[in-house]
C-alpha positions in Angstrom: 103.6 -178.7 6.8 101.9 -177.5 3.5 98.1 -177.8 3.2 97.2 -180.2 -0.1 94.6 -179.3 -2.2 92.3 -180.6 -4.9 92.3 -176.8 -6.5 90.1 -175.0 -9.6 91.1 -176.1 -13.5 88.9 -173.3 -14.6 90.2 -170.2 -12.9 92.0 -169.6 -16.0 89.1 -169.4 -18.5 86.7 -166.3 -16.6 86.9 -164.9 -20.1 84.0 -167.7 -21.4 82.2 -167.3 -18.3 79.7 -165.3 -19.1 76.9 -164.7 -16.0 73.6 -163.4 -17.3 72.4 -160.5 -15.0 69.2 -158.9 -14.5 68.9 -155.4 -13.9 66.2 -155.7 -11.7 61.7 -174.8 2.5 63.0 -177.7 1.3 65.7 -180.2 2.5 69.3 -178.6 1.4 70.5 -180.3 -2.0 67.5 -182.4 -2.2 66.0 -181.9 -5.4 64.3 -185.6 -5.6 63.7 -188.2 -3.3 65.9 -191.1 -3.4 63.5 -193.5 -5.0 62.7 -191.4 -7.8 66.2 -191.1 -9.3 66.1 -193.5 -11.7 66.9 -194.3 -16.0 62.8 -194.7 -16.6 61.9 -190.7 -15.7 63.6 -187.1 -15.6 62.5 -185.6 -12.3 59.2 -187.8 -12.6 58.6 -187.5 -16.3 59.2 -189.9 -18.9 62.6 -190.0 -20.8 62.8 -189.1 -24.3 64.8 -189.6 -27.1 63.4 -187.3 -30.1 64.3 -184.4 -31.7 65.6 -181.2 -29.6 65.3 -177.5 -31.1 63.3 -175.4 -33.4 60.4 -177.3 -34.7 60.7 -177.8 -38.6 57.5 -175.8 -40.7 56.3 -173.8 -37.7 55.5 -170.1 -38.5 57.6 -167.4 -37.3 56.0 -165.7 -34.1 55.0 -162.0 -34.5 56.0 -160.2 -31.1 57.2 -156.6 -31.7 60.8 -155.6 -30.7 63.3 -153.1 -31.1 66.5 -153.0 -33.2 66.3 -156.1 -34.9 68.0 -156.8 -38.4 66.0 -159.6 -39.7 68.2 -162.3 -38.8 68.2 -166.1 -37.6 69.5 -164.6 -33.8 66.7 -162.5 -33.6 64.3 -165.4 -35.6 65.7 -167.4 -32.3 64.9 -164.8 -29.6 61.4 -164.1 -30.5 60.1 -167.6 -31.2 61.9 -168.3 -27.4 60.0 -165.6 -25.9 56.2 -166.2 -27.8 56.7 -169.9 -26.1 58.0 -168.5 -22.9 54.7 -166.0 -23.1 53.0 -168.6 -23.4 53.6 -170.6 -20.8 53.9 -168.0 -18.2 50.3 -166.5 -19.6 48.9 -170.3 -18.1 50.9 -170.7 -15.1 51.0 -167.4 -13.5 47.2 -167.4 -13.0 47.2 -171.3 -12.0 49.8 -170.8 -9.1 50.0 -167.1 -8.2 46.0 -166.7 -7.0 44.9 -165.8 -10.5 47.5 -163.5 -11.7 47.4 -162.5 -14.9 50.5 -162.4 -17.2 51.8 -158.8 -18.7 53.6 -158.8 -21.7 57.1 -157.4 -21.3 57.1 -153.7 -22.4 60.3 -153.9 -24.1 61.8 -156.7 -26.3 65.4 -155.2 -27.6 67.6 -156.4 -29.8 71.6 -155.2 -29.7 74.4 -156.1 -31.4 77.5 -155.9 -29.1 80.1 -155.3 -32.3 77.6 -152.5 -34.0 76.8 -149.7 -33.1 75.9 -148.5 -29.5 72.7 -148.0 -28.0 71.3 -147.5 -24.4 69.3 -149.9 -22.6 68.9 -149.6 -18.6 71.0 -146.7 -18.4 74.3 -148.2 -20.3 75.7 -148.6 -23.4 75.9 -152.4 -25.3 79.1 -151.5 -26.8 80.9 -154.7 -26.3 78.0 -155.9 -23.9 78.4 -159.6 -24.3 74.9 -160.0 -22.4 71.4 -160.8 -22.2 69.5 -159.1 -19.3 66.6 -158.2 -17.9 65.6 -154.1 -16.7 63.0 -153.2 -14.6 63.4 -150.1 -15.1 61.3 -150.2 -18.4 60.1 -153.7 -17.9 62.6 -154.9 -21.2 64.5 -157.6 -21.8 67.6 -157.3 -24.1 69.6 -159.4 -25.9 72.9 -159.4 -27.8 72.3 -160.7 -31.1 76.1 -160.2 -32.0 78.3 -162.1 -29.9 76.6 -164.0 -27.0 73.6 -165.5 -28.9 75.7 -166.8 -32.0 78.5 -168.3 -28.9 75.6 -170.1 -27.2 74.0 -171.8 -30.3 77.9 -172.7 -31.6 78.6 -174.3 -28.3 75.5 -175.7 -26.9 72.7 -175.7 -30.0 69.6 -173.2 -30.0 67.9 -174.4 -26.8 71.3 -172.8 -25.3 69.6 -169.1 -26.6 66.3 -170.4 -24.9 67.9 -170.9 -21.9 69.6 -168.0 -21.6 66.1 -165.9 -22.2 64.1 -168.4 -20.0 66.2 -167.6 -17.4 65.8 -163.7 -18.1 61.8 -164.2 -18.0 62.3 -165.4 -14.8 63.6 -161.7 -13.7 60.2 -160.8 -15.3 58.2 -163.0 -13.5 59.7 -162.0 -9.9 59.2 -158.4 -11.0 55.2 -158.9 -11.7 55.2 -160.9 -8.1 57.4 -158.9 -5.8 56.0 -160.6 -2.3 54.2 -163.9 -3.8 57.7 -164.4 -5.3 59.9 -163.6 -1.9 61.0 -160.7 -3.1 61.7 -157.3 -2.1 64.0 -154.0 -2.7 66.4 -155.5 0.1 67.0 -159.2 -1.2 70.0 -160.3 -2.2 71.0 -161.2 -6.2 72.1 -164.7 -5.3 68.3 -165.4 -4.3 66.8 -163.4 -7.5 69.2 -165.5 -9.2 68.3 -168.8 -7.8 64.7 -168.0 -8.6 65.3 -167.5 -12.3 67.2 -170.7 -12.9 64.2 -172.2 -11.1 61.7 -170.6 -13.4 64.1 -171.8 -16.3 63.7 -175.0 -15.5 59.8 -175.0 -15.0 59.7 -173.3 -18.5 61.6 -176.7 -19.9 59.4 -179.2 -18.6 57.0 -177.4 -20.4 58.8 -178.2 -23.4 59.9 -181.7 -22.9 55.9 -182.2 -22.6 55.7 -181.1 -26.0 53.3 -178.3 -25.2 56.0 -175.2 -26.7 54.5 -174.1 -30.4 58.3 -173.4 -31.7 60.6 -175.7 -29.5 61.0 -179.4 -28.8 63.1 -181.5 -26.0 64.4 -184.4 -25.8 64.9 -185.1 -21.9 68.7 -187.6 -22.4 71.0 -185.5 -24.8 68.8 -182.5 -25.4 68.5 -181.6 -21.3 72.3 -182.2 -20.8 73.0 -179.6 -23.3 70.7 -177.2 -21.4 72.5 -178.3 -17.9 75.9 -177.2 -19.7 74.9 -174.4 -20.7 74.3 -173.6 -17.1 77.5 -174.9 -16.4 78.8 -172.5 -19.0 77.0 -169.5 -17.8 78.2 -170.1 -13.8 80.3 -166.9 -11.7 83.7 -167.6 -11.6 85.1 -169.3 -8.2 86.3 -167.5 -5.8 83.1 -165.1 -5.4 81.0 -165.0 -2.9 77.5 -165.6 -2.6 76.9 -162.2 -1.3 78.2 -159.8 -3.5 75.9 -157.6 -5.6 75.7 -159.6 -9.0 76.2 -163.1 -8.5 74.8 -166.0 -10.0 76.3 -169.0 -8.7 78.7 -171.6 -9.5 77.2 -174.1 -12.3 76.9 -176.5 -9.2 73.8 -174.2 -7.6 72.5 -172.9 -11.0 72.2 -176.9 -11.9 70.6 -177.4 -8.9 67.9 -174.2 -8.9 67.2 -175.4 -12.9 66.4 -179.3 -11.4 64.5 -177.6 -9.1 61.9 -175.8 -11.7 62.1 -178.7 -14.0 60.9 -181.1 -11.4 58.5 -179.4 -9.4 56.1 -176.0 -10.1 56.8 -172.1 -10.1 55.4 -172.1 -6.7 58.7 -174.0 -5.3 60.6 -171.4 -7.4 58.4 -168.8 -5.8 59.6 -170.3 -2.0 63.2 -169.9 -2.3 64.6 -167.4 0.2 67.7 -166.0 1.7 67.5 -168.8 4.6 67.1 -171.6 2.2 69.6 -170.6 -0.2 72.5 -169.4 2.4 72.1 -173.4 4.0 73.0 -175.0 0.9 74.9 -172.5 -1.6 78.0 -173.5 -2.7 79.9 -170.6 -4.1 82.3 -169.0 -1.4 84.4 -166.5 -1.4 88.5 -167.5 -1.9 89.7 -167.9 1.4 93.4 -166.9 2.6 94.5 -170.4 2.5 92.6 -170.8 -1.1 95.3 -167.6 -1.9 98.1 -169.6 -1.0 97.6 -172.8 -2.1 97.3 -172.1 -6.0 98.2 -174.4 -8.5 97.1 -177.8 -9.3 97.5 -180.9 -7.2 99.5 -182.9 -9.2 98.5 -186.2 -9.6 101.6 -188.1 -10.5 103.1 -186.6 -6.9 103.9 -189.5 -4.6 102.6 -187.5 -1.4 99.9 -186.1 -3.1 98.7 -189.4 -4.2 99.4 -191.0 -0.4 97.1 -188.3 0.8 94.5 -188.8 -1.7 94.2 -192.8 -1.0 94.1 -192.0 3.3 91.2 -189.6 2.2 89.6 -192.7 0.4 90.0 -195.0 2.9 88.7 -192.2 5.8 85.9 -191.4 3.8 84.5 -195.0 3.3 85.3 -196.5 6.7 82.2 -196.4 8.2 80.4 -198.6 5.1 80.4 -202.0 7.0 81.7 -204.9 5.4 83.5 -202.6 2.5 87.3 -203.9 2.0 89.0 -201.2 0.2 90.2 -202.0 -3.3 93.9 -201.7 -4.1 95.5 -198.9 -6.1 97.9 -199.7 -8.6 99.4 -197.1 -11.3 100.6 -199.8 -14.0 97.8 -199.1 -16.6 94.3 -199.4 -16.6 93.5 -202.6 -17.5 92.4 -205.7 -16.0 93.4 -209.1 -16.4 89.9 -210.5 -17.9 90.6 -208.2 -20.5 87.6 -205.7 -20.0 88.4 -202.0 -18.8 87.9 -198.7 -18.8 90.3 -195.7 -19.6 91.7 -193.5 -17.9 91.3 -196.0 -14.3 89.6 -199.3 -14.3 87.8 -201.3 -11.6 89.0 -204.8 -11.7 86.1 -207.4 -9.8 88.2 -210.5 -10.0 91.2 -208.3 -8.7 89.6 -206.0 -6.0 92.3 -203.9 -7.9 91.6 -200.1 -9.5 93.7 -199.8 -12.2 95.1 -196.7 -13.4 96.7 -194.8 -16.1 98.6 -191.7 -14.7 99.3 -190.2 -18.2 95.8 -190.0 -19.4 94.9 -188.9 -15.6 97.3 -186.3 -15.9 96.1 -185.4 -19.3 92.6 -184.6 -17.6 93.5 -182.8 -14.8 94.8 -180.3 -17.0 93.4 -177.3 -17.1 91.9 -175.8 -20.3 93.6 -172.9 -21.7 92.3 -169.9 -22.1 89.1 -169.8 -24.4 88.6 -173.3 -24.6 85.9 -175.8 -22.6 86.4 -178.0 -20.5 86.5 -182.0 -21.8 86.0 -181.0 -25.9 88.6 -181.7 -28.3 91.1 -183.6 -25.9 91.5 -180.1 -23.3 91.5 -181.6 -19.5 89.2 -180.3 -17.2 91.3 -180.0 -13.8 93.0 -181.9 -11.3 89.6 -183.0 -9.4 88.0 -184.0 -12.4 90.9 -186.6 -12.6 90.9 -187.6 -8.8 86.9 -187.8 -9.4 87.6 -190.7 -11.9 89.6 -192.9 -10.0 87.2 -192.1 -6.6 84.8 -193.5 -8.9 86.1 -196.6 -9.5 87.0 -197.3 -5.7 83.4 -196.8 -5.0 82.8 -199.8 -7.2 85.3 -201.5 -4.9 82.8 -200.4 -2.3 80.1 -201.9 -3.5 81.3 -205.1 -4.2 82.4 -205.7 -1.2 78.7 -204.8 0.1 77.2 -207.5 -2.5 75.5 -204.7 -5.0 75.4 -205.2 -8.6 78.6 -203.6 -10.5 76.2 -203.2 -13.8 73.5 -200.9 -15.4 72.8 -197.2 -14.7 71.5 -198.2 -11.3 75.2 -198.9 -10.4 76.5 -195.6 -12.2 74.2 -193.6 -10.3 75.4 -195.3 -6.8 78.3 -194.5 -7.8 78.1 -190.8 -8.7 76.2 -190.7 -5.1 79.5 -192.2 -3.6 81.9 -189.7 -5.3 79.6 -187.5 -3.8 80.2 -188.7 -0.4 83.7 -188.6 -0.7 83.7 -184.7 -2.0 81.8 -183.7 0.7 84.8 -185.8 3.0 87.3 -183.6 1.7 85.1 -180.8 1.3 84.7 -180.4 5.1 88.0 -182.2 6.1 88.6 -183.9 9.6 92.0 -183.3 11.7 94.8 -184.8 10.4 93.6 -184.6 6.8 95.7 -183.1 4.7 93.9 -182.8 1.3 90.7 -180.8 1.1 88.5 -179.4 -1.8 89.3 -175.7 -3.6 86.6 -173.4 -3.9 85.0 -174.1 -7.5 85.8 -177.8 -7.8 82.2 -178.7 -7.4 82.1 -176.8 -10.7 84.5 -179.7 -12.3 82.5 -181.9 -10.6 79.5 -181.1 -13.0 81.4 -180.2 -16.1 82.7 -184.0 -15.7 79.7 -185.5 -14.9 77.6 -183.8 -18.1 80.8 -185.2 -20.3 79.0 -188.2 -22.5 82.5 -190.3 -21.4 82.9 -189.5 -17.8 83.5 -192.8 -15.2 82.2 -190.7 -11.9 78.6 -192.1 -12.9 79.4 -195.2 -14.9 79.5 -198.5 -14.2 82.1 -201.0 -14.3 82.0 -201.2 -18.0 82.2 -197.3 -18.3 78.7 -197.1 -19.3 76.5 -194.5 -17.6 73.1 -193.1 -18.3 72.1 -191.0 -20.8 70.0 -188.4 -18.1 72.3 -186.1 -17.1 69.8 -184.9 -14.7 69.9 -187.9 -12.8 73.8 -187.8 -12.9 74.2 -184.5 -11.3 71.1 -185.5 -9.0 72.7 -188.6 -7.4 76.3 -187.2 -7.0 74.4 -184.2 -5.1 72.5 -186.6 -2.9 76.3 -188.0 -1.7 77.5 -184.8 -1.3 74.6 -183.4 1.1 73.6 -186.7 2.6 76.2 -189.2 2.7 77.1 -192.9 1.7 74.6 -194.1 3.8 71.8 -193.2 1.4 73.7 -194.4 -1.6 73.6 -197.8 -1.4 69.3 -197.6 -1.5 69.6 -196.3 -5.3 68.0 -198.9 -7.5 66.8 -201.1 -4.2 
């Protein structure tokens, strides 16, 4: 009897991951508490809508560095780093019993296509990078290739992010103990740590406080969660081997982390508290022999999918399970949502298995996930119909079907069920693939995803809160779902 999966649609693509390395307790999953995910505030802070990037008629800052040719990468790299300065130069003292902030010794500029120099000990021929070395207290950056990919993809904050996250490195190499850290920890928890200090470097600058760089907290913090997302290990690698990062669906979570509370919660992340929630796992045998995609227009496939719905939710009292039907999504009022509908009047989730096929196609090689009509993978497409069941769910419970409250219970609930089949129970035949949780966030960051919409297809514009309530499900259940927006 063959084992179904839900498997990886980005296996393919490693070539645009590209994991930034440095040379160099709180509930699991939890970033908020369940009351304070909401549309009004981003991790406790007001949402904005303004302008995101380089502010317009600011001067240039003047920090020395190495190498440079007097372009707009560069221009980028050193304004990022005078505001990062910045801010560490007031919150190191504030949090770390006075400490004072160094100034890097190094600030080195490389291009990756030109010609070779030696930072750290290696060459940056073709060194598609950005890292931090203790060795000479430097930071380094490739002006070249990865910093003009980032801003194409993602916009400048993108080149920010990246050299946040590097700071971070910095900061952990001026606090050694004070930052739980030591010759003998792992790279997963140095890791963690950076994206944490990342994120308390942005909330910085969605308070408006950076002299070069503004932040708009809807569309201008999703971008910087996708660039996480873009920058994640590649599944299939564990936790514990020298160099990794984590998949996009830690590194999101470490960044929420530092965006929503201080550099002292950064400061407390360990090996224990980091080994009970980490996601990224090494490919198992049975991952080895189950590759390929589960196709979704497979009649067993699909039978084993709806028994995992049904097992999943059967503890939510009242909830009647909606019907599946595969005719088209669209409802008989009229109103609908593509690729798979929720029906009210129906108690009916409508499908259309040729668009849902269409996204759980994998990308090809070099492309990203979701842009210009590429799929994202076979549980990015079972995601979007789980999410319109869960609005089945909560109509049968009596909770409103509308508004970014119901999006948000709904994320939480596709959340639930992802956990269901991440941990499966006997008899169950369809379980999650290491690295799904990565489509999971590359879906949920799309502006057009359904796993945090409402019945309408609208969803809100925070990104943060997306991720944030689908992790909540995940780690905690259905049973706290259902208090979003009560």
């Amino acid at each position: 009897m063959r084992t179904l999966r839900l498997t990886l649609a980005l296996a393919a693509t490693v070539v645009a991951v590209l994991p930034i390395a440095g040379c160099s307790t709180a509930v699991p999953g939890t970033a908020l508490g369940i009351g304070e995910i909401d549309t009004k505030t981003v991790g406790g802070k007001p949402v904005t809508d303004g302008p995101t990037g380089p502010r317009e008629g600011v001067p240039d800052a003047e920090l020395g560095f190495e190498n440079g040719d007097g372009g707009e990468m560069d221009r980028l790299a050193i304004n990022a780093l005078a505001d990062i300065y910045d801010y560490w130069s007031e919150q190191l003292p504030a949090n770390f019993d006075g400490e004072q902030f160094q100034p890097l010794r190094r600030l080195i500029s490389y291009d990756s296509d030109g010609k070779a120099i030696k930072i750290c000990g290696q060459s940056t021929a073709q060194l598609v990078n950005a890292f931090y070395c203790g060795q000479d207290d430097s930071i380094a950056w490739d002006r070249g290739q990865l910093l003009p990919l980032l801003d194409k993809q993602f916009g400048p904050m993108a080149v920010v992010t990246v050299l946040a996250h590097e700071m971070g490195h910095a900061i952990q190499y001026r606090l050694l103990e004070k930052s739980n850290i030591s010759q003998t920890t792992p790279t997963i928890v140095k890791e963690q740590q950076a994206d944490c200090y990342a994120g308390n470097f942005f909330a910085y600058v969605a308070d408006g406080k950076a002299k070069h760089f503004q932040l708009n907290s809807g569309e201008g913090l999703n971008k910087v969660l996708a660039t996480m997302f873009f920058i994640r290990d590649p599944a299939g690698l564990s936790a514990n081997t020298r160099g990794a990062h984590g998949l996009a669906f830690d590194r999101v979570f470490a960044f929420q982390e530092g965006y929503t509370k201080g550099p002292r919660r950064c400061a407390e992340m360990d090996s224990d508290e980091i080994n009970s929630r980490i996601a990224e796992k090494k490919r198992t045998e049975q991952d080895e022999q189950s590759k390929g995609e589960a196709p979704i227009d497979d009649a067993e496939v699909f039978d084993e999918f709806k028994k995992s719905l049904d097992e999943a939710f059967k503890d939510n009292a009242k909830a009647t399970p909606p019907q599946l039907k595969a005719d088209g999504a669209r409802c008989q009022n009229g109103s609908a949502t593509s690729p798979v509908a929720y029906c009210p009047d129906q108690h009916v989730v409508a499908m259309d298995m040729a668009k849902l096929k269409q996204l759980a196609t994998p990308p090809k090689r070099n492309e990203q996930p979701g842009e210009n009509g590429a799929g994202i993978g076979d549980f990015a497409a079972f995601a979007e119909i789980v999410s319109r069941y869960a609005l089945g769910i909560q109509k049968s419970l009596g909770a409103p079907l509308e508004g970014d409250e119901a999006g948000l219970r709904t994320a939480c609930l596709t959340g639930a069920w992802t956990a269901f089949v991440d941990k499966p129970q006997e008899g169950t035949r369809i379980r999650l693939a290491v690295g799904d949780l990565d489509e999971a966030v590359a879906e949920l960051l799309r502006d057009n995803s359904l796993i945090a919409a409402d019945v309408k297809g609208q969803q809100t514009i925070i990104g943060f809160a997306r991720v944030e309530a689908f992790r909540i499900g995940y780690f905690d259940g259905s049973g706290r779902c259902t208090n979003i927006g009560n």
